[in-house]
C-alpha positions in Angstrom: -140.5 -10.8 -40.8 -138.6 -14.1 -40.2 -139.1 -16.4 -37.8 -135.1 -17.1 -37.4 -132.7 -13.8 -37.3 -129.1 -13.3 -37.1 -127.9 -14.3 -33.4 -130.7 -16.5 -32.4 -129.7 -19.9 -30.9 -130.7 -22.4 -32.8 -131.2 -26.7 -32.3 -130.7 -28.7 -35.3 -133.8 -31.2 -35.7 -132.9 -33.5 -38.6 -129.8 -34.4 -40.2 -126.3 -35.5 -39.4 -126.0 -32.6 -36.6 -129.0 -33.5 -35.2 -129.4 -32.2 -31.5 -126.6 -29.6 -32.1 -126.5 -26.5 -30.8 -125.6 -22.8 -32.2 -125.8 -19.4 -33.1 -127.0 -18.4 -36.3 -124.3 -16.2 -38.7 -125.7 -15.1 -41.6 -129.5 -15.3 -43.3 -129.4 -16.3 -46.3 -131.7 -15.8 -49.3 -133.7 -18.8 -50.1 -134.5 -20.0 -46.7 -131.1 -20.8 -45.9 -129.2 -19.9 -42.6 -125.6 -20.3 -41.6 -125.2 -21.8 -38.0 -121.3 -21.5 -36.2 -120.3 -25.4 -35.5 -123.0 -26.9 -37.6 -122.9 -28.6 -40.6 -118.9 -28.6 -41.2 -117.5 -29.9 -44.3 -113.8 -30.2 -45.6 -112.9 -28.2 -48.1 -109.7 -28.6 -49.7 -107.8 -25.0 -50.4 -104.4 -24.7 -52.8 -102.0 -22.3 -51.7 -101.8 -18.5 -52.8 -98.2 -17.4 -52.4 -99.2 -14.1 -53.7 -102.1 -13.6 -50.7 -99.4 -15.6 -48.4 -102.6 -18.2 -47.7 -101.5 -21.9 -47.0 -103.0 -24.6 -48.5 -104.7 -28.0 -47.0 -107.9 -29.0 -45.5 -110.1 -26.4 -43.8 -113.2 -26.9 -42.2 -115.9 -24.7 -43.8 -119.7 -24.2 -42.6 -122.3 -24.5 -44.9 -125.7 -23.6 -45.3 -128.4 -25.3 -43.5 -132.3 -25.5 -44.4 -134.5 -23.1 -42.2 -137.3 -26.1 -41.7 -134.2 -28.4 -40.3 -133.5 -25.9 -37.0 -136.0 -25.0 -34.4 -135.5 -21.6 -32.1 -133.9 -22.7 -28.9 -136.1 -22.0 -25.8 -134.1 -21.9 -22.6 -137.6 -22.0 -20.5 -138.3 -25.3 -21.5 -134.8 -26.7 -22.3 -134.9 -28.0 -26.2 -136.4 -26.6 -29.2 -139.4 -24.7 -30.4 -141.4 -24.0 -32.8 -141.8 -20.2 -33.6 -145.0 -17.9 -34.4 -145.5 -14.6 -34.9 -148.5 -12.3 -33.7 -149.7 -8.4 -33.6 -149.9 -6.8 -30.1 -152.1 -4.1 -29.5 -149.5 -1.2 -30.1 -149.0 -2.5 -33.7 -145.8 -4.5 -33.1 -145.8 -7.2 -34.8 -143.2 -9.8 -32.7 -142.2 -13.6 -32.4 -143.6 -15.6 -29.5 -143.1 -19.6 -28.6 -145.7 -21.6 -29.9 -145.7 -24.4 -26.3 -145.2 -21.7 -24.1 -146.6 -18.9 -25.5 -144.2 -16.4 -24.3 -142.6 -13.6 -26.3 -139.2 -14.2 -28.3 -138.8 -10.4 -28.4 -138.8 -8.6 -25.6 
């Protein structure tokens, strides 16, 4: 089970989007996830007549490292650090480590 899924909100801890927020996309193999509005970069496209695609400079997402994003916690306001645990009807579910309150409900 991972810690971060698809539609979690996220807070960027290190880098140059630091204290960023956003919704993860896509999970990616290799510890990678995909966050909307984080870690843009300009990618330069040519033009395809035949697809009727204009060319220039697009903004394009990219990856981001799993251990550089912490789950956002609305109870306390800022990021968290995630853990999982067993309950007692075999569920196995994804709590907040400082608060200690469930992730899935």
């Amino acid at each position: 089970m991972n810690k971060i899924r698809k539609g979690d909100s996220i807070v960027v801890r290190t880098g140059k989007d630091k204290g960023k927020r956003g919704t993860v996309v896509e999970v990616q193999k290799g510890n990678l996830v995909l966050v909307e509005g984080v870690n843009l970069v300009k990618k330069h496209v040519k033009p395809n007549p035949a697809k009727g695609e204009a060319g220039g400079i697009v903004p394009t997402a990219l990856p981001i490292q799993v251990s550089n994003i912490g789950l956002f916690n609305a109870q306390t306001g800022r990021a968290d650090r995630v853990g999982l645990k067993l309950l007692e009807d075999g569920r196995k579910v994804r709590f907040f480590k400082s608060t200690n309150e469930l992730v899935d409900a």
